[in-house]
BALOBA-1460 file (C-alpha; in Angstrom, 3 decimals):
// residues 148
<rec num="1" residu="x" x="5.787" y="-9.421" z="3.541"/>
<rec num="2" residu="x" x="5.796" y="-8.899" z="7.145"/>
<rec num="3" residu="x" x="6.988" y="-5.121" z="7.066"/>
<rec num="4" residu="x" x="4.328" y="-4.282" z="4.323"/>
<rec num="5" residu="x" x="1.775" y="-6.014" z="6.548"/>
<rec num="6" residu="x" x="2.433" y="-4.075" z="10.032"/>
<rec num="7" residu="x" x="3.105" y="-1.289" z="7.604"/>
<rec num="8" residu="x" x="-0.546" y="-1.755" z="6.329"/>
<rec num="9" residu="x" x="-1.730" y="-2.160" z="10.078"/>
<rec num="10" residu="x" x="-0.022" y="1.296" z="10.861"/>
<rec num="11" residu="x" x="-2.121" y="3.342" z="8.115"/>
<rec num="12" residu="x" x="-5.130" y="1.372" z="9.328"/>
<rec num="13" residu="x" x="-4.022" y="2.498" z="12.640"/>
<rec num="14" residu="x" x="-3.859" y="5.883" z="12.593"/>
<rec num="15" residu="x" x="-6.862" y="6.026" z="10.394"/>
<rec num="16" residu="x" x="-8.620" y="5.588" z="13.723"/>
<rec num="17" residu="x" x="-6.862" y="7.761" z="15.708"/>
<rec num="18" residu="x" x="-8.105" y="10.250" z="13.109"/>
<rec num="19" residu="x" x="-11.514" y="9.104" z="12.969"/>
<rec num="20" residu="x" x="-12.464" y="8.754" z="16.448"/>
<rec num="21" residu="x" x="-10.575" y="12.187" z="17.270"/>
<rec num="22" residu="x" x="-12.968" y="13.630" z="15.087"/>
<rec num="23" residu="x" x="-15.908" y="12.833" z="17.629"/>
<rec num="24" residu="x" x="-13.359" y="13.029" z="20.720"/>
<rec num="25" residu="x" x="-15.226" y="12.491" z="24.065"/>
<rec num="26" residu="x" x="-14.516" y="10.800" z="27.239"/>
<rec num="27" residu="x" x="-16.185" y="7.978" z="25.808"/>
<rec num="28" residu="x" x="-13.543" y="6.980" z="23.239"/>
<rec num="29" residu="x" x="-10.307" y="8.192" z="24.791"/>
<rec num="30" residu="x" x="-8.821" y="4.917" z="25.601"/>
<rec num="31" residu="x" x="-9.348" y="3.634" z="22.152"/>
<rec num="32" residu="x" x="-7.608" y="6.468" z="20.850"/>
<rec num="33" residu="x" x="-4.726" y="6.426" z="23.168"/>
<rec num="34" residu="x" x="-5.065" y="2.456" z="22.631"/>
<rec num="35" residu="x" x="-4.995" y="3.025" z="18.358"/>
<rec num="36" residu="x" x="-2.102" y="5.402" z="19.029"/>
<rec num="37" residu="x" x="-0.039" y="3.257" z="20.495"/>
<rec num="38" residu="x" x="-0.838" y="0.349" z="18.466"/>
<rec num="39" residu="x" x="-0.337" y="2.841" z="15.474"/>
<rec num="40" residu="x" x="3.670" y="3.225" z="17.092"/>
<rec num="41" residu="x" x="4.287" y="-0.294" z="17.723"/>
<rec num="42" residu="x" x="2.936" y="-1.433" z="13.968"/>
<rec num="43" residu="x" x="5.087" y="1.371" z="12.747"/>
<rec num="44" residu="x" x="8.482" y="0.165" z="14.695"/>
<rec num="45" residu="x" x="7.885" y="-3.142" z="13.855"/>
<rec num="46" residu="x" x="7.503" y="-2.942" z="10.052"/>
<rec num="47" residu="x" x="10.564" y="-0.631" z="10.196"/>
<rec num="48" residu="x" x="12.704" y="-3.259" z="11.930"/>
<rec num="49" residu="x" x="11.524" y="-5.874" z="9.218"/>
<rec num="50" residu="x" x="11.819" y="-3.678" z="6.196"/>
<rec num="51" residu="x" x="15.199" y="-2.561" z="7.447"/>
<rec num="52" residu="x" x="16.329" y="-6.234" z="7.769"/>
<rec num="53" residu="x" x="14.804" y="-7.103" z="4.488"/>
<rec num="54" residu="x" x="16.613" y="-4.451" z="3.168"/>
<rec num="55" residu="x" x="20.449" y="-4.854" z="4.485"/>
<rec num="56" residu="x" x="20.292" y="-9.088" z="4.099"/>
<rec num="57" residu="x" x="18.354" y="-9.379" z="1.142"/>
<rec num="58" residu="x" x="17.439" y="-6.293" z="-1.543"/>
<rec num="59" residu="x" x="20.703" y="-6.240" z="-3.328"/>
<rec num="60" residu="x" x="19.454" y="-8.638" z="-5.762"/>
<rec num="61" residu="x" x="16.018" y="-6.634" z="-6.574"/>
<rec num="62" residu="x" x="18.601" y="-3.772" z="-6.959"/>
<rec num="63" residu="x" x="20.341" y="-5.498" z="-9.503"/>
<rec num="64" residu="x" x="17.381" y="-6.750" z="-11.303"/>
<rec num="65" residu="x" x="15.440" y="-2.998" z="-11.096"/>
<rec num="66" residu="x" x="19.144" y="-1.528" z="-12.361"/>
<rec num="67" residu="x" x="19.762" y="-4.002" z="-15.224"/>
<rec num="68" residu="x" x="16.106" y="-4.103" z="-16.630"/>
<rec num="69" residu="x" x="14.435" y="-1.548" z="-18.849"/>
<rec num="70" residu="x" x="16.309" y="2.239" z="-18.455"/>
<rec num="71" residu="x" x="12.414" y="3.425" z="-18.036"/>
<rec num="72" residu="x" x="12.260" y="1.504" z="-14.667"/>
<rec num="73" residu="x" x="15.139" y="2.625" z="-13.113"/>
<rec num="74" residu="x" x="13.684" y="5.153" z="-11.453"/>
<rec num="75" residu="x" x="12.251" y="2.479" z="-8.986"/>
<rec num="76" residu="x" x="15.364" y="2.332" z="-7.475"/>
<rec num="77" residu="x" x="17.161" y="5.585" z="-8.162"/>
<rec num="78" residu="x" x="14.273" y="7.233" z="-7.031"/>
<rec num="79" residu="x" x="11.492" y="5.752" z="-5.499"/>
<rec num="80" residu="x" x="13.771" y="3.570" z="-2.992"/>
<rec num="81" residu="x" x="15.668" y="6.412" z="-2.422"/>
<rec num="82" residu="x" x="13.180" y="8.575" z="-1.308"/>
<rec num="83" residu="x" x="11.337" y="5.687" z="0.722"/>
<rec num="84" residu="x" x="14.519" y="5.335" z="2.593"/>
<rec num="85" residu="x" x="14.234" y="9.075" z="3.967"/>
<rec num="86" residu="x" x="11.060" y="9.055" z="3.923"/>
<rec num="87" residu="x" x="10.479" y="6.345" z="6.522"/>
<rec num="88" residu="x" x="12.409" y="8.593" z="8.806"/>
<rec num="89" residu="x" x="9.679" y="11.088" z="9.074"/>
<rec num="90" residu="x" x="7.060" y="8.343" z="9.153"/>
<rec num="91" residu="x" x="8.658" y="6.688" z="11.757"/>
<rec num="92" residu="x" x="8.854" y="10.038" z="14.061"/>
<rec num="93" residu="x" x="5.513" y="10.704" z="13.699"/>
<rec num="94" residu="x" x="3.884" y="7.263" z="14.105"/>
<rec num="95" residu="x" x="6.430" y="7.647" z="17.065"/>
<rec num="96" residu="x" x="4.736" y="10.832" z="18.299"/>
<rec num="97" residu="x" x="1.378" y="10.116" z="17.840"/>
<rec num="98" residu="x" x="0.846" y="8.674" z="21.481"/>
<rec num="99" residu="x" x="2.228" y="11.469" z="22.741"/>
<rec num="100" residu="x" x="-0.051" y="13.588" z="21.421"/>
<rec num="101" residu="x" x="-3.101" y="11.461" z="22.314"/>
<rec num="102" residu="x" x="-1.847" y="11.803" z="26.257"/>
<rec num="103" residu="x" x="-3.898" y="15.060" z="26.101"/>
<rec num="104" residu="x" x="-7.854" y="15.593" z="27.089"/>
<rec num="105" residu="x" x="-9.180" y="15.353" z="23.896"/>
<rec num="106" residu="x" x="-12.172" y="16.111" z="24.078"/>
<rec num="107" residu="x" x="-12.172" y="19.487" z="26.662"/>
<rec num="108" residu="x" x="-8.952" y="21.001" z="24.438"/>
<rec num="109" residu="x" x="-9.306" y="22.163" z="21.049"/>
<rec num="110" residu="x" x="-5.789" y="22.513" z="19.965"/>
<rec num="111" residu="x" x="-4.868" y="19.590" z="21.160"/>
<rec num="112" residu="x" x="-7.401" y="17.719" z="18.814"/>
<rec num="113" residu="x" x="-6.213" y="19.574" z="16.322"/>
<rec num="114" residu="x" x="-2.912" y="18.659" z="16.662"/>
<rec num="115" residu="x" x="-3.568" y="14.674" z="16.946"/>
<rec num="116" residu="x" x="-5.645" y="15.492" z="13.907"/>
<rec num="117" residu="x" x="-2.903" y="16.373" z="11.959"/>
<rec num="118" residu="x" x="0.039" y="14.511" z="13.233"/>
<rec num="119" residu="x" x="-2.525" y="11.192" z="12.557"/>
<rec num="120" residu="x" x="-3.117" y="12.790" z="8.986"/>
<rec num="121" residu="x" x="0.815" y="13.153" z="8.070"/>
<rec num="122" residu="x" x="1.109" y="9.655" z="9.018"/>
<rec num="123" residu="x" x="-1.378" y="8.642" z="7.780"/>
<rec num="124" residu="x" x="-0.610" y="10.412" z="4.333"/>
<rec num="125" residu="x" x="3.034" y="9.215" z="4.512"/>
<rec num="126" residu="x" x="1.599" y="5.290" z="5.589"/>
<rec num="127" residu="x" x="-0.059" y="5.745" z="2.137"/>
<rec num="128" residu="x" x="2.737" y="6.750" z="0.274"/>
<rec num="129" residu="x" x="5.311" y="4.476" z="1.321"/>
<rec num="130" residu="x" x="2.817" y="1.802" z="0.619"/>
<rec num="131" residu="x" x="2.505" y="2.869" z="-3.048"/>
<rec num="132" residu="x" x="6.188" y="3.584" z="-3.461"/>
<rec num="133" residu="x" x="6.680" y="-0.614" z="-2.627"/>
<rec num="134" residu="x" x="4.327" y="-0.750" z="-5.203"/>
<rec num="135" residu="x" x="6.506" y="0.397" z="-7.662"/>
<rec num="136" residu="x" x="9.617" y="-0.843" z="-6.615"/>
<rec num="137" residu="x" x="8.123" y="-4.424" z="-6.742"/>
<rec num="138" residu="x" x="6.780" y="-3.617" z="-10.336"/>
<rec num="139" residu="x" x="10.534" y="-2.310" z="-11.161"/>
<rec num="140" residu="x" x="11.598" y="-5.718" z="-9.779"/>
<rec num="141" residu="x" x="8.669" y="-7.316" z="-12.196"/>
<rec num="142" residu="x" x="10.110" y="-5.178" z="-15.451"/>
<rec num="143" residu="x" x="13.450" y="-6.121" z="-15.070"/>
<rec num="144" residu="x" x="12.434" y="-9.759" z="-14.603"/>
<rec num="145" residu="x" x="10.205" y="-9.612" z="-17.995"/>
<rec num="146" residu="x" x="13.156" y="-8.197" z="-19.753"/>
<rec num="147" residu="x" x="15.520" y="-10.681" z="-18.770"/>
<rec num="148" residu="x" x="13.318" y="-13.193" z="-20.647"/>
């Protein structure tokens, strides 16, 4: 559960980043730069821990998901599939987020704008991923019930 928790505390993150850019002044520019980088670090680590997760111990939820009900296949075939790229993307942009906060927020425009929308993708993505392990754990859940 640790990668789905600093997963978790990535989304809730960058929701700040995105928040307080919104009303960017001098005033709250540490706390975004801090939330940025906090944002990165909760990202990397529940990327490490799903990663390990995944090579020492998912096989046998892979079995289960591929063995139980043909209608919940796709929790592997597709959902995990696409997770796994999708992290990638996730992962560079939680990663780029402090670099974009590194910028006078509040004096430049287009550079709120920017933060704005690299905190949105990640956030969006954050979001996703978390309902994707949603539905692989449910696959895991099927294939359990229809063992029984």
């Amino acid at each position: 559960m640790g990668h789905v928790f600093f997963g978790v505390a990535c989304l809730l993150a960058t929701l700040w980043v995105f928040v307080e850019t919104l009303n960017a002044s001098a005033a709250n520019a540490k706390r975004i730069r801090v939330a940025s980088l906090a944002a990165a670090g909760f990202m990397w680590l529940a990327f490490v821990l799903g990663g390990f997760f995944y090579v020492t111990a998912y096989a046998p939820d892979k079995a289960i998901i591929l063995n139980g009900p043909a209608t919940w296949r796709f929790a592997h075939e597709f959902v995990m599939e696409t997770k796994e790229h999708l992290v990638i993307m996730l992962l560079l942009l939680a990663t780029y987020l402090p670099v974009t906060t590194a910028a006078n927020l509040a004096a430049n425009k287009d550079a709120r704008r920017l933060v704005l929308w690299v905190a949105g993708l990640t956030a969006a993505l954050a979001f996703t991923m978390e309902g994707e392990g949603g539905i692989i754990a449910m696959g895991v859940k099927m294939g359990l019930l229809a063992a029984k």
